[in-house]
C-alpha positions as CSV (number, residue, x, y, z in Angstrom):
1,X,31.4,-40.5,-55.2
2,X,28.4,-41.0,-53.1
3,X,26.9,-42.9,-56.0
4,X,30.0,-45.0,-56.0
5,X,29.5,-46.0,-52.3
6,X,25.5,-46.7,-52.4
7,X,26.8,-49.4,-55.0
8,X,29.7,-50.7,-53.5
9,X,27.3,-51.2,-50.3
10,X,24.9,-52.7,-52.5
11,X,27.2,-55.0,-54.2
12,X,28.1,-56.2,-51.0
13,X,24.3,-57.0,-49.9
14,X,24.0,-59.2,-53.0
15,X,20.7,-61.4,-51.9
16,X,17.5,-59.6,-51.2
17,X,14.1,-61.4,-50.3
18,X,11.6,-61.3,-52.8
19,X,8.9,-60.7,-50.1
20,X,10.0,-57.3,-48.4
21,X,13.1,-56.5,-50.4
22,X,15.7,-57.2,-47.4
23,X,18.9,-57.5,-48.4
24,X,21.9,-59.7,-47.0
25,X,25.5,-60.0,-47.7
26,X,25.3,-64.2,-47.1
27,X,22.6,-66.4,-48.5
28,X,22.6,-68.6,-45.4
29,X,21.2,-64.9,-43.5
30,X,18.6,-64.8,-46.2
31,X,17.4,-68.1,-45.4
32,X,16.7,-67.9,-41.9
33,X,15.5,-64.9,-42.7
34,X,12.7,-66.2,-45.2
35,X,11.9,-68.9,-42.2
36,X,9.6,-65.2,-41.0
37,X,7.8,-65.3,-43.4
38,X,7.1,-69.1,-44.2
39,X,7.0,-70.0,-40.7
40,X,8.9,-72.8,-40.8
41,X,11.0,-73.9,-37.8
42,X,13.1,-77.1,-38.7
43,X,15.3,-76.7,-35.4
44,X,12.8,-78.4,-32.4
45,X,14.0,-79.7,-28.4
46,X,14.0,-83.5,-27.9
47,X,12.8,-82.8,-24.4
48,X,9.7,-81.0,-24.6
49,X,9.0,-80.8,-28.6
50,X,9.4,-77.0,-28.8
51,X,10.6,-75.7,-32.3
52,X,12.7,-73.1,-33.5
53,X,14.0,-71.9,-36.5
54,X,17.4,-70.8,-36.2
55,X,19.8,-73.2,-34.1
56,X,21.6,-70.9,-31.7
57,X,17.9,-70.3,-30.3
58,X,17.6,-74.4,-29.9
59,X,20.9,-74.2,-27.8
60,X,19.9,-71.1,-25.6
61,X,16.5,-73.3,-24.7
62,X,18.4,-75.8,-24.2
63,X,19.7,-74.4,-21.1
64,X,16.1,-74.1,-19.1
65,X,16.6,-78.1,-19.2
66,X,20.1,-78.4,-18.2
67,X,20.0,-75.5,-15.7
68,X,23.4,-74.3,-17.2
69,X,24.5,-70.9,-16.9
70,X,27.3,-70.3,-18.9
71,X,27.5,-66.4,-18.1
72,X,28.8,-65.1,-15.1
73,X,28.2,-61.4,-13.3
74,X,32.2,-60.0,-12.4
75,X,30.4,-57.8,-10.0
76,X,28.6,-60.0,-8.0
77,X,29.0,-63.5,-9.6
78,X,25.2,-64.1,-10.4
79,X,25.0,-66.7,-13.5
80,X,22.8,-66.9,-16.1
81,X,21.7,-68.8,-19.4
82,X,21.1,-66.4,-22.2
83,X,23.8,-63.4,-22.5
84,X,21.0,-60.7,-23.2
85,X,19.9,-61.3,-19.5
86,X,23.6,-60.6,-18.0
87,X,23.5,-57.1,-19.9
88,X,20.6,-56.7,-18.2
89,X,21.9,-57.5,-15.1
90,X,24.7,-55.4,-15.6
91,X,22.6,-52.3,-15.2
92,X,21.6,-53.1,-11.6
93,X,25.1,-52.5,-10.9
94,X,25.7,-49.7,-13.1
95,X,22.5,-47.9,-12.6
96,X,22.1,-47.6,-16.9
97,X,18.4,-47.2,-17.4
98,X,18.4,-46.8,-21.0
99,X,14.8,-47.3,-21.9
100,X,12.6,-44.0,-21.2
101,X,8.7,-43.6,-21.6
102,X,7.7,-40.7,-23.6
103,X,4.6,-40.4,-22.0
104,X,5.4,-40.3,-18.3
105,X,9.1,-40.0,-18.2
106,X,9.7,-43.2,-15.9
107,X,13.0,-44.9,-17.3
108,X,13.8,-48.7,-17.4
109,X,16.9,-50.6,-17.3
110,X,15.5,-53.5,-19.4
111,X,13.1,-53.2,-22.7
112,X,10.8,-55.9,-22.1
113,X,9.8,-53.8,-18.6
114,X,9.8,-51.0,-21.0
115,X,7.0,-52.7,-22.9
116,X,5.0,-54.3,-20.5
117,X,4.9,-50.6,-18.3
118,X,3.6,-48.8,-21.8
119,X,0.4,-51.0,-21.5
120,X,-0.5,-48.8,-18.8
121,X,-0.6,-46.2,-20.9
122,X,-2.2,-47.6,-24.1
123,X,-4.7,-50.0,-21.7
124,X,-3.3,-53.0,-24.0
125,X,-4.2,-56.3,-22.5
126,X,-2.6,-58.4,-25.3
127,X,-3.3,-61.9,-23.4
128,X,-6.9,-63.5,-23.2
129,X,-7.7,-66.3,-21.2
130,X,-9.2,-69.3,-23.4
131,X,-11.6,-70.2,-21.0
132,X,-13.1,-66.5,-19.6
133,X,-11.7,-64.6,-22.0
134,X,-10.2,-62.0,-19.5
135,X,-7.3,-60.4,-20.9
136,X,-3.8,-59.2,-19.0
137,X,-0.8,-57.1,-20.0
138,X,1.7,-59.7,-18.8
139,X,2.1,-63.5,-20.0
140,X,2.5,-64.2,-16.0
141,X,-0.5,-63.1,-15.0
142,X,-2.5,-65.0,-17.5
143,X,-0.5,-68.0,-16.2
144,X,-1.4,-67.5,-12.7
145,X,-4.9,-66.8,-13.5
146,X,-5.4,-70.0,-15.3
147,X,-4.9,-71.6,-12.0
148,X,-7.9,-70.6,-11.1
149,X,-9.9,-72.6,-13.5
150,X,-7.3,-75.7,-13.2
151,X,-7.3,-75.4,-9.4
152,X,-3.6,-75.9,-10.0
153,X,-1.8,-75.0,-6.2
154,X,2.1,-75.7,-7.3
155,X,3.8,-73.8,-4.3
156,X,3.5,-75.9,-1.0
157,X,4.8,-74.9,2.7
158,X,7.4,-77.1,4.0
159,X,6.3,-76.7,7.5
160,X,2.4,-77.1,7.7
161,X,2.2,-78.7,4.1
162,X,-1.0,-76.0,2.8
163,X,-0.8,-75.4,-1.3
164,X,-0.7,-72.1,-3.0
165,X,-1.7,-71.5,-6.7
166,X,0.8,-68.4,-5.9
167,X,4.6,-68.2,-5.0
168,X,4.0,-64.8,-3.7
169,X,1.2,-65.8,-1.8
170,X,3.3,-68.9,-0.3
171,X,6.2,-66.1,0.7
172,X,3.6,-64.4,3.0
173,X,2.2,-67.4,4.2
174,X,5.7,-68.5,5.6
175,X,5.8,-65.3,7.6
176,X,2.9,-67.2,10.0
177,X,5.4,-69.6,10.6
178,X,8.5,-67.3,10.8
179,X,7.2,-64.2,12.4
180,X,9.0,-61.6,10.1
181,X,7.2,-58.5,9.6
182,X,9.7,-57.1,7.5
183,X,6.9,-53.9,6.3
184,X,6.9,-50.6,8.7
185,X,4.9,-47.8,9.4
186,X,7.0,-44.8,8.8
187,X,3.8,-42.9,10.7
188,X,3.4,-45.1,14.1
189,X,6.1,-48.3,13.1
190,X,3.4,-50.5,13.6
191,X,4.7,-53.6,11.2
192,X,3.0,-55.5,8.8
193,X,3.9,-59.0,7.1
194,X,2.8,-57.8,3.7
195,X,2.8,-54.7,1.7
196,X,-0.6,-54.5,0.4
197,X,-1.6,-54.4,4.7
198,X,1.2,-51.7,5.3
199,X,-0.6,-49.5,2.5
200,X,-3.9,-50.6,3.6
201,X,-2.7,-49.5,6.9
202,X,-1.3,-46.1,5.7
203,X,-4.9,-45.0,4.7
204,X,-5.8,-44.6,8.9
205,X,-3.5,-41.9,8.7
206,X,-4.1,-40.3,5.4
207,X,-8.0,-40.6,5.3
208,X,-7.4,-41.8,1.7
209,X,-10.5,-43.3,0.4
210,X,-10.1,-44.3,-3.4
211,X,-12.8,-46.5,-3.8
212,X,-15.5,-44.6,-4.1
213,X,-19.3,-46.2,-5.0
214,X,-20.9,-45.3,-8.4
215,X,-23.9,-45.6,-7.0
216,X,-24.4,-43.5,-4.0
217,X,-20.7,-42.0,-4.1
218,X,-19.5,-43.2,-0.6
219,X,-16.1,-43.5,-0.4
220,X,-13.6,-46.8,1.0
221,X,-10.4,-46.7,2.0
222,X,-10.3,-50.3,0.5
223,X,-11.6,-52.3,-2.6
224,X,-12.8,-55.1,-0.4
225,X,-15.2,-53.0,1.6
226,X,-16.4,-51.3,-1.4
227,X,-17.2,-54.7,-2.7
228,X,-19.3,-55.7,0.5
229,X,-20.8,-52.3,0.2
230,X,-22.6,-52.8,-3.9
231,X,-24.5,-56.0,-1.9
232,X,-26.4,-53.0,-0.1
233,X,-27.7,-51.5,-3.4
234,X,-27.7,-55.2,-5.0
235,X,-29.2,-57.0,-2.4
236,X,-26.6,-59.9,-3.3
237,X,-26.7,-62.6,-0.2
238,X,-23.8,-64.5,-1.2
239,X,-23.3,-66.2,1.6
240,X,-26.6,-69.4,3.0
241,X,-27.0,-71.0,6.0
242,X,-26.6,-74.8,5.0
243,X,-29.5,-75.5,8.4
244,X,-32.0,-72.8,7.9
245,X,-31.1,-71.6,4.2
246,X,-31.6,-68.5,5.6
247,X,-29.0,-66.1,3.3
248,X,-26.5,-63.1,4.7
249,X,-24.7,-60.8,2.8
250,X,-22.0,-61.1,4.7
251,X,-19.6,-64.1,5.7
252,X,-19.1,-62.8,9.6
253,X,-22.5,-62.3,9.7
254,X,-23.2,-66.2,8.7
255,X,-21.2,-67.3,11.0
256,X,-22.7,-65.4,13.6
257,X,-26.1,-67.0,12.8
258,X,-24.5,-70.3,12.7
259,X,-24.0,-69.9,16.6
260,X,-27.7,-70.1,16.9
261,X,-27.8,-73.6,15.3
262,X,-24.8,-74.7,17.9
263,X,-25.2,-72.5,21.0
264,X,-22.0,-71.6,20.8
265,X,-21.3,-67.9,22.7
266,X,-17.2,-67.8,22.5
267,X,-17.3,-63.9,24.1
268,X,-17.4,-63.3,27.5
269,X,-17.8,-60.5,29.7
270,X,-15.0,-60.5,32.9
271,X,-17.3,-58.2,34.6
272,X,-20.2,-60.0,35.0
273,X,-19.6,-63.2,33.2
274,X,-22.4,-63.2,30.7
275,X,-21.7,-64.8,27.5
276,X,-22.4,-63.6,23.7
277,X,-22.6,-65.2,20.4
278,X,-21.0,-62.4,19.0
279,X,-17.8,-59.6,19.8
280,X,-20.5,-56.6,18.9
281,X,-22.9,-57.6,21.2
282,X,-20.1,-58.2,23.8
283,X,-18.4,-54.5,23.2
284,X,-22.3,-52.9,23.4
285,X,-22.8,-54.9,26.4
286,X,-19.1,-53.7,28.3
287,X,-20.7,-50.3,28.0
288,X,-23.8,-51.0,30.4
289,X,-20.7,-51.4,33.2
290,X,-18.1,-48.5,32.1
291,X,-20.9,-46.5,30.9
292,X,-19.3,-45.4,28.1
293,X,-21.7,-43.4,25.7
294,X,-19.2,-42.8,22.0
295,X,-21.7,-42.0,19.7
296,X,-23.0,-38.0,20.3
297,X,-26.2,-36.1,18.6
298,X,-24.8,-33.1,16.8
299,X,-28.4,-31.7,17.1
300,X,-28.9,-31.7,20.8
301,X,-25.6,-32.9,22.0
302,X,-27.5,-36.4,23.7
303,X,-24.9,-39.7,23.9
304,X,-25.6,-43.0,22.8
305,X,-24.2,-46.1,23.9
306,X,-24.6,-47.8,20.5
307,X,-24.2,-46.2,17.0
308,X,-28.1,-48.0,16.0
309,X,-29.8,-45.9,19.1
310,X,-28.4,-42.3,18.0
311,X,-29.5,-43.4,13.9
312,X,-32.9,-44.0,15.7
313,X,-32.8,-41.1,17.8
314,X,-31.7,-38.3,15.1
315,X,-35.7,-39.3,13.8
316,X,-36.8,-37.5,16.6
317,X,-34.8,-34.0,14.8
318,X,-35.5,-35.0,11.0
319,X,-39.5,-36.4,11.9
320,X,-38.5,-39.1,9.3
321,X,-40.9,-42.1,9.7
322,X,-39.1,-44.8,7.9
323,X,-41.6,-47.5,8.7
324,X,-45.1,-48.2,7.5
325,X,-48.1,-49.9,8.8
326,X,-49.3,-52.3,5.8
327,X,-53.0,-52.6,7.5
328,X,-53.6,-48.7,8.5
329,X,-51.0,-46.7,7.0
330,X,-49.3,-45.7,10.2
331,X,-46.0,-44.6,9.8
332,X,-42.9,-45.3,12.6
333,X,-39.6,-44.1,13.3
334,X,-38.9,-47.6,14.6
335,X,-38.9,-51.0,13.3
336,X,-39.6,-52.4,16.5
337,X,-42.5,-49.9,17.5
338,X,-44.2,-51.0,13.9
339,X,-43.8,-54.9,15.2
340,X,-45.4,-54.0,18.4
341,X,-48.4,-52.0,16.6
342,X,-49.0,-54.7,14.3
343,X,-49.7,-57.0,17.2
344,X,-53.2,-54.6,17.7
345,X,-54.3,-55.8,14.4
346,X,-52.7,-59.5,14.4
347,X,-54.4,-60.0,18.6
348,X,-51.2,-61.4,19.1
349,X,-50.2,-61.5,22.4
350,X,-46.5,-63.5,23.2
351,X,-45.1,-62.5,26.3
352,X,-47.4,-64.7,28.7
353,X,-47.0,-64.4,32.8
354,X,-45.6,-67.9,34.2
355,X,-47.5,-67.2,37.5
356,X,-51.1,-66.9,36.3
357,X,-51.1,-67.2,32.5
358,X,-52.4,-63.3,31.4
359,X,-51.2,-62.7,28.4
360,X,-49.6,-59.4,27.0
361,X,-48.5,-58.0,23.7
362,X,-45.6,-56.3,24.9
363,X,-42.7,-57.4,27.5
364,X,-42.7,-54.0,29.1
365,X,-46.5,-54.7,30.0
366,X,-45.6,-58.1,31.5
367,X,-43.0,-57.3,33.1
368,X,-45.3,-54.3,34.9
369,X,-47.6,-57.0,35.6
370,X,-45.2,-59.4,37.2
371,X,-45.2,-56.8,40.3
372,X,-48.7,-57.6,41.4
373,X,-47.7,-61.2,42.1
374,X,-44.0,-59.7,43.5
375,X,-45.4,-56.8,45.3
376,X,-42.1,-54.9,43.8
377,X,-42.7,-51.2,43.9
378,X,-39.1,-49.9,42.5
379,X,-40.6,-46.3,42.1
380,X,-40.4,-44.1,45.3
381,X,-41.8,-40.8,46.0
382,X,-39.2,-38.5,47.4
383,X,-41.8,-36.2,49.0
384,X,-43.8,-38.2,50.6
385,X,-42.0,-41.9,50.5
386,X,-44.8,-43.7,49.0
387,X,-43.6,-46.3,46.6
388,X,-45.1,-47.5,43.4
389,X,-45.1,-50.0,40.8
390,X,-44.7,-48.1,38.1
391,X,-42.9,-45.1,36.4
392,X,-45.9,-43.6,35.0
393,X,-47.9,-43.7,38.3
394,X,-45.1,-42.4,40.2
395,X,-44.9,-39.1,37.5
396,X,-48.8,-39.1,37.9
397,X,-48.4,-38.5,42.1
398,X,-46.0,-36.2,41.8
399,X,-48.0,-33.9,40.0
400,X,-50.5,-34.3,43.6
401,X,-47.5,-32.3,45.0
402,X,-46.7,-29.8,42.7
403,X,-50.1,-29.8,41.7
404,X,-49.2,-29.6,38.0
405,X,-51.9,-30.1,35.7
406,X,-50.9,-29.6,32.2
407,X,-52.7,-31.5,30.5
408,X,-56.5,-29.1,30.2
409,X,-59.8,-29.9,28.4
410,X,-60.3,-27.6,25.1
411,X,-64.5,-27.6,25.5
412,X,-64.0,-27.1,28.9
413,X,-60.7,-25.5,30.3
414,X,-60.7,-27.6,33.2
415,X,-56.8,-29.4,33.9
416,X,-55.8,-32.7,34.3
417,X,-52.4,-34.3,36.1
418,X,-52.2,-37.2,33.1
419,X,-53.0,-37.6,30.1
420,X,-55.4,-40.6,30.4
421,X,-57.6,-38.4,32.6
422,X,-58.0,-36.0,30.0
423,X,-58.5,-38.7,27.5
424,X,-61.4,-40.1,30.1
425,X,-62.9,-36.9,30.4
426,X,-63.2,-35.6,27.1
427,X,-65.6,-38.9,26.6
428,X,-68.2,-36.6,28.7
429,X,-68.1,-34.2,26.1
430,X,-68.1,-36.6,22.9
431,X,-70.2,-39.2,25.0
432,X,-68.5,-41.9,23.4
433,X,-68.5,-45.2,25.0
434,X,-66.0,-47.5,23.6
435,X,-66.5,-49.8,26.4
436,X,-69.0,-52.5,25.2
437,X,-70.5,-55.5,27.7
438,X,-69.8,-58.5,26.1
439,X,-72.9,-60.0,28.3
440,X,-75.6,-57.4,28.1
441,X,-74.0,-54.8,25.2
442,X,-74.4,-51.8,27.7
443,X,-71.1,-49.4,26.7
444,X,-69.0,-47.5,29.3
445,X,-66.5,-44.0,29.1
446,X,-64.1,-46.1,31.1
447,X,-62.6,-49.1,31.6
448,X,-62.6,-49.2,35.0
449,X,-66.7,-48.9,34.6
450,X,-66.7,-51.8,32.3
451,X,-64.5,-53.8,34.8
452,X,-66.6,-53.0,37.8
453,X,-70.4,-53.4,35.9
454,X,-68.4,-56.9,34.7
455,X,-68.9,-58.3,38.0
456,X,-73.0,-57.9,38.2
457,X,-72.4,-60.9,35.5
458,X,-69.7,-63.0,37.1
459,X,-71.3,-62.0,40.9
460,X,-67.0,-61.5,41.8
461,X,-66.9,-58.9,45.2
462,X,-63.2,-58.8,45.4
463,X,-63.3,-55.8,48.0
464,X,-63.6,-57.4,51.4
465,X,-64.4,-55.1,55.0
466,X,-61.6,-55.9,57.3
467,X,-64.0,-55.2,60.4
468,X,-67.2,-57.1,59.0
469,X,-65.8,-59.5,56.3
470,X,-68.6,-58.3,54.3
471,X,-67.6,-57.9,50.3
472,X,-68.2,-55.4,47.7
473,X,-67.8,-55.2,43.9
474,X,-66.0,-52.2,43.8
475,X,-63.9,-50.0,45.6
476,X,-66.7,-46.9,46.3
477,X,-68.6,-49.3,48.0
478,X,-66.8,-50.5,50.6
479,X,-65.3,-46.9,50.8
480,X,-69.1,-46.0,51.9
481,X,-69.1,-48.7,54.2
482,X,-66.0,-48.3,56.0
483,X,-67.9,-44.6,57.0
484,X,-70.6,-47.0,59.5
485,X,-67.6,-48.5,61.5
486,X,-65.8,-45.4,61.9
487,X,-68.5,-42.8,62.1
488,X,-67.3,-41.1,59.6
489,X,-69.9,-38.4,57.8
490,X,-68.0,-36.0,55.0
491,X,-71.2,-34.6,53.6
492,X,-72.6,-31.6,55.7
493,X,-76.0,-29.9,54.7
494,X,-75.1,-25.9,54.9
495,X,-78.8,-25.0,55.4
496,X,-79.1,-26.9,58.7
497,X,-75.5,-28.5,59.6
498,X,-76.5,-31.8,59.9
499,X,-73.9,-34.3,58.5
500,X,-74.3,-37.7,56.4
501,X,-71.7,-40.7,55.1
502,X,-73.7,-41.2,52.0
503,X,-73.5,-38.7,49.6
504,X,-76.8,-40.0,47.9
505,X,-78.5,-39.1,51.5
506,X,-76.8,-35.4,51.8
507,X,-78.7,-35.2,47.9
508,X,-81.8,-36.0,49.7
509,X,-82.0,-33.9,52.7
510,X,-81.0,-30.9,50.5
């Protein structure tokens, strides 16, 4: 009986196709079936010269010309053109999602969303741009991308007239125009005009950072900065001043520089009204009046005012000496302590004082020097109320009070306030001179004895009596002098009391 049926079935599937053994019960199916494998589509659109080979699909294209819709939604009254998309429809109202992955379990309500979601799975990219080569999972994003090398922009605003090679992109332009934030925060409700900056946002809260760096493994809470990041290990400089040519890696930082071309310092402070090129420099110059200090050591517990000062500072924990002297091999924890030492072997000197023209290598140095012609002495004692000039003499004094002395002579033992008097002194010991006469070659321990034997050459006697007018070349002169108008004799002979104002005399009568 069975037998009986397979050949009643067969007699009624009397045409079979001689290339895969198809059958079909009319021989008009078998020729538009044989149109697969010849290819050949007789059917095409007077329009727009696309061909087809069966007719019905002729009409259904049709209908992307004529913009007719012949099928109506009962639940909603949507139209459409082709009768497979209203099925599909259906099942937004019905909820049928009748296509379901076997890998991940996610189910679909239409096949072709089916298919394109599987080539997450397989990695399938089955369309490949002619001109890159670049290959997509979807026919529409191949579309879009091509825009890119066309410079095709279909989608324009109707209310500031800008082009978009996107609709997407056009739909959250409009949102400028309109306002609408229609994306919330479920975490604060701060709202957002587009998802991707709602999910961007969302990582504040999570600490998600999944873009990580394969290089040194830092992590980014988004692609973008992870991008900027690579130029750090690339040394890409993407971005060139059209003025200087100098190049950034950065576009903010460009345009930063640019404002050194035009002047142009858009931030400025309401406290005191200074002005800035850039907002950085603005918020590291608002701390100076709140005194703010963010940035903490965890070593030693010291704030910082700027993130850049407590990198530089954590060198003085970790000894790490990042910068090296090309001529002598010094190393530095600083850049800019390596730029003032190479001014030692350069003999450059650019900080210049506008009252008599010295010249220094370092602004700290002219800027010490610029009290001699002010007679500013910000440093005051708070023992004795004497004022001085500068920090380092005032520390120096102090010590005259609490009669520190910790700096001590290792040939010697005997102790010193300062430093520079140790240094000084330990030249009686080595009996180096490093002092040279540029005039006569005669060397000097000291400075000071260079600057004072200087003026046997030159015949300068800067140190005047105020009783006599007479001058002097240095300072122990007229200090001996002084002793005739005011009778004073500090050297007394033990052996027979008498007293004397030189000490050269006191040497003799002994």
């Amino acid at each position: 009986m069975l037998l009986n049926q397979w050949k009643l079935c067969d007699s009624e599937k009397p045409y079979s196709c001689t290339t895969c053994d198809k059958r079909f019960s009319e021989l008009s199916s078998l020729k538009r079936h044989m149109k697969i494998h010849t290819g050949e589509r007789p059917y095409f659109c007077s329009i727009c010269g696309k061909r087809f080979r069966q007719t019905i699909n002729l009409k259904t294209h049709i209908r992307c010309h004529t913009g007719e819709k012949p099928y109506s939604c009962g639940a909603c009254g949507k139209q459409f053109s082709h009768m497979i998309n209203l099925k599909t429809h259906m099942r937004t109202h019905t909820g049928e999602k009748p296509y379901s992955c076997s890998t991940c379990g996610k189910d679909f309500s239409n096949f072709s969303a089916f298919k394109t979601h599987m080539r997450f799975h397989t990695g399938e990219k089955p369309h490949s741009c002619d001109t890159c080569g670049k290959g997509f999972r979807h026919m529409m994003n191949l579309k879009t991308h091509m825009r890119t090398h066309t410079g095709e922009k279909p989608y324009s605003c109707s209310t500031c007239g800008k082009r978009f090679s996107h609709k997407s992109t056009l739909e959250r332009h409009m949102r400028i125009h309109t306002g609408e934030k229609p994306h919330s925060c479920t975490i604060c409700g701060k709202r957002f005009c587009n998802l991707s900056a709602l999910k961007s946002h969302t990582r504040f809260h999570t600490g998600e950072k999944p873009h990580s760096c394969g290089t040194c493994g830092k992590g980014f809470s988004h692609m973008v900065n992870l991008k900027t990041h690579m130029r750090i290990h690339t040394g890409e400089k993407p971005y060139s001043c059209n003025t200087c040519g100098k190049q950034f890696s950065y576009r903010m930082n460009l345009k930063t520089h640019m404002r050194t071309h035009t002047g142009e310092k858009p931030y400025s402070c309401s406290t005191c009204g200074k002005d800035f090129s850039d907002f950085s420099a603005l918020k590291s110059h608002t701390r100076f009046h709140t005194g703010e200090k963010p940035h903490s050591c965890d070593t030693c517990g010291k704030r910082f005012s700027h993130m850049m000062n407590l990198k530089t500072h954590m060198r003085t924990h970790t000894g790490e000496k990042p910068y090296s002297c090309s001529t002598c091999g010094k190393r530095f924890s600083q850049k800019s302590t390596l730029e003032r030492h190479m001014r030692i072997h350069t003999g450059e000197k650019p900080h210049s004082c506008s009252t008599c023209g010295k010249r220094f290598r370092h602004m700290m140095n002219l800027r010490t020097h610029m009290r001699t012609h002010t007679g500013e002495k910000p440093y005051l004692c708070s023992a004795c109320g004497k004022r001085f000039s500068q920090k380092s003499t005032l520390e120096r004094h102090m010590q005259s009070h609490t009669g520190e002395k910790p700096h001590s002579c290792t040939t010697c033992g005997k102790g010193f306030s300062n430093l520079s008097a140790l240094k000084s002194h330990t030249r009686f010991h080595t009996g180096e001179k490093p002092y040279s006469c540029s005039t006569c070659g005669k060397r000097f321990t000291q400075r000071s004895g260079l600057e004072t034997h200087m003026r046997i050459h030159t015949g300068q006697r800067p140190h005047t009596c105020g009783t006599c007018g007479k001058n002097f070349s240095d300072s122990s002169a007229i200090r001996k002098h002084v002793r005739v108008h005011i009778g004073e004799k500090p050297h007394t002979c033990g052996a027979c009391g008498k007293s004397f104002s030189d000490e050269l005399k006191f040497k003799i009568n002994r």
